[in-house]
N, C-alpha and C positions, 0 to 999 in steps of 0.2 A: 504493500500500500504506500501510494508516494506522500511522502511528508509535504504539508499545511505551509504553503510559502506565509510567511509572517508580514501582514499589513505594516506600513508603519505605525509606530507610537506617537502622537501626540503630546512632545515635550515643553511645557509653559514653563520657560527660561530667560534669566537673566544671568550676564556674565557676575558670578561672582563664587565665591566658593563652596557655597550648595548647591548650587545651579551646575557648577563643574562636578558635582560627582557624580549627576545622572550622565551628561556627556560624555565624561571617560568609560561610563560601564558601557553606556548603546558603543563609545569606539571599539574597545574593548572585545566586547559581544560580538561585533559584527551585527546587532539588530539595526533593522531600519526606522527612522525616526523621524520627526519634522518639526523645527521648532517652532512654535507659536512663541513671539516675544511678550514677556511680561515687564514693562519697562515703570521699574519699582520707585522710579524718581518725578515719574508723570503720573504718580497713583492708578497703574492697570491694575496693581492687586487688589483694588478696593469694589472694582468693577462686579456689578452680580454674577455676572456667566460666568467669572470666574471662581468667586466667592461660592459658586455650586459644587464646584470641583475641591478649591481648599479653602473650606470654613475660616482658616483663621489667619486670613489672607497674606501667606508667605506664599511664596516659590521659592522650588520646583514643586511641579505636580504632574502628572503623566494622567494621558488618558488611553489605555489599551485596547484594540477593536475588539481585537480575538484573547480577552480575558479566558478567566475560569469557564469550563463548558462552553470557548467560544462565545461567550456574550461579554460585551464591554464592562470594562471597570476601571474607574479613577481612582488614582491613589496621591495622596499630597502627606507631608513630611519627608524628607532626603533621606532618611534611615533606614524609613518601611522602600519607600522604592527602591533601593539597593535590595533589601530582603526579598520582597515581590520577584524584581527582576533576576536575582539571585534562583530564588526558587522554579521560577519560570522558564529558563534558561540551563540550569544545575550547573552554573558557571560561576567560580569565585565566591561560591556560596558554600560549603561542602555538607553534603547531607549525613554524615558518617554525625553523630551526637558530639562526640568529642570534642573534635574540631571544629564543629558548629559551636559550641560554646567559647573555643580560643576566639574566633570572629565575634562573636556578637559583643564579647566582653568589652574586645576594643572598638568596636563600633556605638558600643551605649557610653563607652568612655569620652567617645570625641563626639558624638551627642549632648552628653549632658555635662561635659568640660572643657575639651579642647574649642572647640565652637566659641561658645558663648564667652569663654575666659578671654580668649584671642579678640574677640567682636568687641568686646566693654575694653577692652586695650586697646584695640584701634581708634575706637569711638574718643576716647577720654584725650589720645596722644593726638589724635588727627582731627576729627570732627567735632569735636567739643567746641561752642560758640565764646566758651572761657574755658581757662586752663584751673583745673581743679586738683591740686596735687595732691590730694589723699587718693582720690577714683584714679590717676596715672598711676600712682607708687602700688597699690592693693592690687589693679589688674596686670600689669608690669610684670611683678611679684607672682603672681598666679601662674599665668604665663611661662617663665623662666621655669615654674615649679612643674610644672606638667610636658615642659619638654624634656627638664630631667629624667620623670618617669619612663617618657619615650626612647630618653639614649638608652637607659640601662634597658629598655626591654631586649632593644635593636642589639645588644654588644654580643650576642650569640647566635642570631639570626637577621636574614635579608627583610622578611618584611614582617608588620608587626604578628602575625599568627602564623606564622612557619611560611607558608605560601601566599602568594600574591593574591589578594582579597579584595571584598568589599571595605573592610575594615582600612586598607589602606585607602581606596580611592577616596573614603570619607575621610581622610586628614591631609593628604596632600593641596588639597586647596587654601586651609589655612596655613599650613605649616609654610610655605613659599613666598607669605607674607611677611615673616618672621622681623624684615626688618620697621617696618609699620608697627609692632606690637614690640618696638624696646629691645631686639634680643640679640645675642652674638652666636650668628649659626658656629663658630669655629669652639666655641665653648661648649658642643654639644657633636663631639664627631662622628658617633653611630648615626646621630641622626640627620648629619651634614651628606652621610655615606648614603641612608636611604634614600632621600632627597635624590642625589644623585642616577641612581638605580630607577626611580621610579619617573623621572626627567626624560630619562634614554628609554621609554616605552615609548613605541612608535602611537597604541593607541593613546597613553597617556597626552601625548605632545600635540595627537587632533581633538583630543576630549577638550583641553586646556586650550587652542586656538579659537573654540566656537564662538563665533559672536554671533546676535542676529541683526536680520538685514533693517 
């Protein structure tokens, strides 16, 4: 029986580093895809059509033709779509329990740390309308402190859960900003090393070019 050529996906994108992790996995994957721009500075996220798709108007969100049993399903948060497409795909996701959990740990890691700690360091050093140096010094601090975690995970392996994952695609987007968030990649080498490693991925390097038109 000949395999279900795959519609594209429907990816509501803005260049930025949640936005790049669904990018690198469609390059990645080899699935086909099509960006719908969400341009987060001209308030599209605020838009209903879109706000049907992601409640709580961030991007990315994907919208799948050929979902579960073939019928369409929208998914919004960066996490779950890696996982979706993860599972969808059996690619970078590993179905073995184990090693699903080496992933997820570090993908809830740079969820509900890496992100947000990097994003209020940015916000505070860059974007802040005053400079508030408790909110630069506290996220700054964070920051430094969680790529600690990351050198030492990296000092015995290439990517952060043995093989090249979902887990990484979600950190290379912020981690590449490094120096916007305060920090000295050389004072972190495993993790100057991964950076490097995961640079020189052919899909990595077109997930990271996507702009939309």
């Amino acid at each position: 029986m000949a395999a279900v050529e795959q519609e594209p996906i429907d990816l509501y994108f803005w260049p930025t580093p949640n936005g790049f992790k669904v990018t690198i996995f469609m390059e990645e994957a080899g699935l086909p895809y099509r960006i719908i721009p969400v341009n987060i500075g001209a308030g599209d996220q605020f838009k209903p059509e879109f706000l049907a798709i992601s409640p709580n108007n961030r991007m990315p969100a994907i919208v799948d033709p050929q979902g579960p049993d073939g019928t369409p399903i929208s998914v919004f948060e960066s996490g779950a779509i890696l996982q979706y497409l993860g599972r969808k795909t059996g690619l970078f996701y590993p179905a073995d329990e184990r090693t699903r959990v080496e992933v997820e740990q570090w993908l809830m890691w740079q969820m509900g740390g890496l992100g947000p700690m990097a994003g209020q360091a940015h916000h505070f050093r860059v974007f802040a309308p005053e400079k508030v140096p408790y909110g630069i010094e506290r996220y700054t601090n964070e920051v430094t402190r969680l790529y600690g975690v990351m050198n030492k995970r990296l000092a015995d392996r290439d990517y952060l859960a043995g093989d090249f994952s979902i887990a990484d695609m979600a950190c290379i987007g912020w981690a590449r900003s490094w120096e916007k968030q305060g920090q000295d990649l050389n004072a972190f080498p495993n993790l100057k090393a991964w950076m490097e490693r995961m640079e020189a991925r052919p899909g990595v390097q077109r997930g990271l070019a996507v702009k939309p038109e």
